[in-house]
C-alpha positions in Angstrom: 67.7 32.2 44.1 68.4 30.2 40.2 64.8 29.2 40.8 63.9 32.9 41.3 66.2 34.4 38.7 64.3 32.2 36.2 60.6 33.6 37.0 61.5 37.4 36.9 59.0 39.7 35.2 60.0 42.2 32.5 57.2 43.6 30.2 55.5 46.8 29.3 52.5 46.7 30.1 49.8 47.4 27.5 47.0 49.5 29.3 49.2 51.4 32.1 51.9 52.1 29.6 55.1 51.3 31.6 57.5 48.7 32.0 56.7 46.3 34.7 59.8 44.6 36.6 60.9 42.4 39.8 62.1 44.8 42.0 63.7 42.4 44.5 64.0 38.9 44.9 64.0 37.2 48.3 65.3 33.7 49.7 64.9 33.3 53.7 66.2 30.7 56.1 64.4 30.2 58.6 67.3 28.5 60.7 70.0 31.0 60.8 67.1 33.9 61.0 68.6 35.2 57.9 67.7 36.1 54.3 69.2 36.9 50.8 67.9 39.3 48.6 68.6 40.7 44.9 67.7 43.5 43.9 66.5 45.1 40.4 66.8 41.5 38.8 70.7 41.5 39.4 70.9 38.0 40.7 75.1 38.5 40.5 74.5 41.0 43.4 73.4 39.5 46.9 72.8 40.7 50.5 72.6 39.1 53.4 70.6 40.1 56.5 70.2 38.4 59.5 67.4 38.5 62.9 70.4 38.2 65.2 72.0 41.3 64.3 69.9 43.9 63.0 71.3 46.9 60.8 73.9 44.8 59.4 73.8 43.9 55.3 76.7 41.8 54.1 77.3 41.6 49.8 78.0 38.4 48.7 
C-alpha cells in the first residue's frame, strides 16, 4: 500500500477539462482470500474484505 500511495494520479487534465484522480487503491492476498483497499487517495483509511466471509468490511 506505501508502494501504491507513492504512484497516485492527481492532475487536470488538459483536453477533457477535469481533475483526474485514483479513486481506490487495492492490495490482495491471495492466502488469507482477503484484500485492502483505500479509497479516494486516503491511504490513513483502510478496509479489509475477505472470500471467507462475504459482506463483511473491517477499518483498519
Amino acid at each position: 500500500m506505501t508502494l501504491l500511495s507513492s504512484c497516485t494520479l492527481n492532475y487536470e487534465h488538459p483536453l477533457l477539462k477535469h481533475q483526474v484522480i485514483t479513486l481506490w487503491s487495492s492490495v490482495y492476498n491471495c492466502t488469507e482470500k482477503s484484500m485492502l483497499i483505500c479509497a479516494g487517495m486516503d491511504y490513513s483509511k483502510k478496509y479489509k474484505c475477505s472470500i471467507d466471509k462475504p459482506g463483511e468490511v473491517i477499518a483498519l
